[in-house]
C-alpha positions as CSV (number, residue, x, y, z in Angstrom):
1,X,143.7,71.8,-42.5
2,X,143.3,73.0,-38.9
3,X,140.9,76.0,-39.0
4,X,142.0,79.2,-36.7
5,X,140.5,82.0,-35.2
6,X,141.5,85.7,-34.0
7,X,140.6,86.4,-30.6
8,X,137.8,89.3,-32.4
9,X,136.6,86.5,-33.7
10,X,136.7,84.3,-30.1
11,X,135.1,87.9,-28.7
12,X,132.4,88.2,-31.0
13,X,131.6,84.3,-30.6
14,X,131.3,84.5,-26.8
15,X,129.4,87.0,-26.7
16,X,126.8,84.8,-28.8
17,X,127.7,82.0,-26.1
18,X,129.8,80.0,-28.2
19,X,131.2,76.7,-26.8
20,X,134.8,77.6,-25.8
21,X,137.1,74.2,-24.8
22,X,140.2,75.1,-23.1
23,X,142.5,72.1,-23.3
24,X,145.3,73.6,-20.5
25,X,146.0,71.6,-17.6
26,X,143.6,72.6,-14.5
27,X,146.9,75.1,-12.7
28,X,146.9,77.0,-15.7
29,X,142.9,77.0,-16.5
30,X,142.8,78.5,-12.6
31,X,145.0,80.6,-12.9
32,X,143.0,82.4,-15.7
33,X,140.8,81.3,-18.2
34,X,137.8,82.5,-20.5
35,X,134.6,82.9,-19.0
36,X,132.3,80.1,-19.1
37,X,135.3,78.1,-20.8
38,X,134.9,74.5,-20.4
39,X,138.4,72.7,-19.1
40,X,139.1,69.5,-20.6
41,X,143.0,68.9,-21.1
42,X,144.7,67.8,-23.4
43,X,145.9,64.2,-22.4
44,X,142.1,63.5,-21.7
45,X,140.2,64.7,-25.0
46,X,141.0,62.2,-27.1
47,X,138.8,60.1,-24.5
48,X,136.2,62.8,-24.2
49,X,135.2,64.2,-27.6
50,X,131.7,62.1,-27.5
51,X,131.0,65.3,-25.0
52,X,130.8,67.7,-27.4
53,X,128.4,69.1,-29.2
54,X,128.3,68.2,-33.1
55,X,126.7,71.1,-35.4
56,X,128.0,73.3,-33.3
57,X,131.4,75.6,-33.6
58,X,134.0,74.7,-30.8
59,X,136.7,77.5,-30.1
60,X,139.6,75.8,-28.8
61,X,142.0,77.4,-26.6
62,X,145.2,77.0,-24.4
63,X,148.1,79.0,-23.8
64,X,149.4,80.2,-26.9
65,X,148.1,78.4,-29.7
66,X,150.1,74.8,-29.8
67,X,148.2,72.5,-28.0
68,X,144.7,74.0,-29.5
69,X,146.3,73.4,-33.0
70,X,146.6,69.7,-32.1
71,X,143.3,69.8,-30.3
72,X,141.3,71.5,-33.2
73,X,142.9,69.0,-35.5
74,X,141.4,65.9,-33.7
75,X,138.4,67.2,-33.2
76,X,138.4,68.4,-37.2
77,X,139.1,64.5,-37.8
78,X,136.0,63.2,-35.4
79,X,134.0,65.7,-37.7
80,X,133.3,68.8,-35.0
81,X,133.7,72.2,-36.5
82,X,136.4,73.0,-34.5
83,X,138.9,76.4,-34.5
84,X,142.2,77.1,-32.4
85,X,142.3,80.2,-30.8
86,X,145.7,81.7,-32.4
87,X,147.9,82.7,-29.8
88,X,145.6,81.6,-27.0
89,X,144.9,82.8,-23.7
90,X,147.4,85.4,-23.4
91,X,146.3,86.9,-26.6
92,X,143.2,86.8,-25.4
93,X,144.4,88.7,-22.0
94,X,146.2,91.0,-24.2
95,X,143.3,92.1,-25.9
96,X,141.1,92.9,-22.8
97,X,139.5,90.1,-22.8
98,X,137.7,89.0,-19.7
99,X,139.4,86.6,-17.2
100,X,137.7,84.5,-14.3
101,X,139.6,83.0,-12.0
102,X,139.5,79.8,-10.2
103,X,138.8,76.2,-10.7
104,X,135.2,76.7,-12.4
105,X,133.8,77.8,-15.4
106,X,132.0,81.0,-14.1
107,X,134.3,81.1,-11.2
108,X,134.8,84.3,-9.1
């Protein structure tokens, strides 16, 4: 069963600097994505789950919750504790969540 989490919950983790994967491809992570968010689409994280951190919650996000879904669920199946952000980034953006712009994590 894939695990989800509210964006409160996604707030309350970041603040705590949980790891946060965002799994959109890099136009749409640019165009606006959760501080400190790491990018690592979709097509490429089957290939890349060896980068992430085991013992350690992973909030996965992407536009509105699809593609995270999927994403949690593989990384559930290589044993990360992995959530999907439920309705993603523009739930995020509709809750006042902070946004940072540009092609970098912490970009300004």
């Amino acid at each position: 069963m894939i695990q989800e989490a509210d964006v409160r919950e996604l707030a309350a983790a970041h603040r705590g600097g949980a790891l946060v994967v965002d799994v959109r491809e890099p136009g749409e992570y640019s165009a606006g994505h959760v501080p400190g968010a790491r990018l690592v689409p979709l097509a490429s994280l089957p290939g890349r789950i060896a980068e992430l951190p085991r013992g350690e919650r992973i909030y996965v996000i992407c536009a509105s919750g699809g593609r995270s879904r999927a994403a949690a669920g593989w990384l559930a199946s290589a044993g990360l504790d992995a959530r999907s952000v439920s309705g993603g980034t523009s739930a995020w953006i509709a809750a006042g969540g902070p946004v940072v712009r540009g092609p970098r994590e912490n970009a300004a």
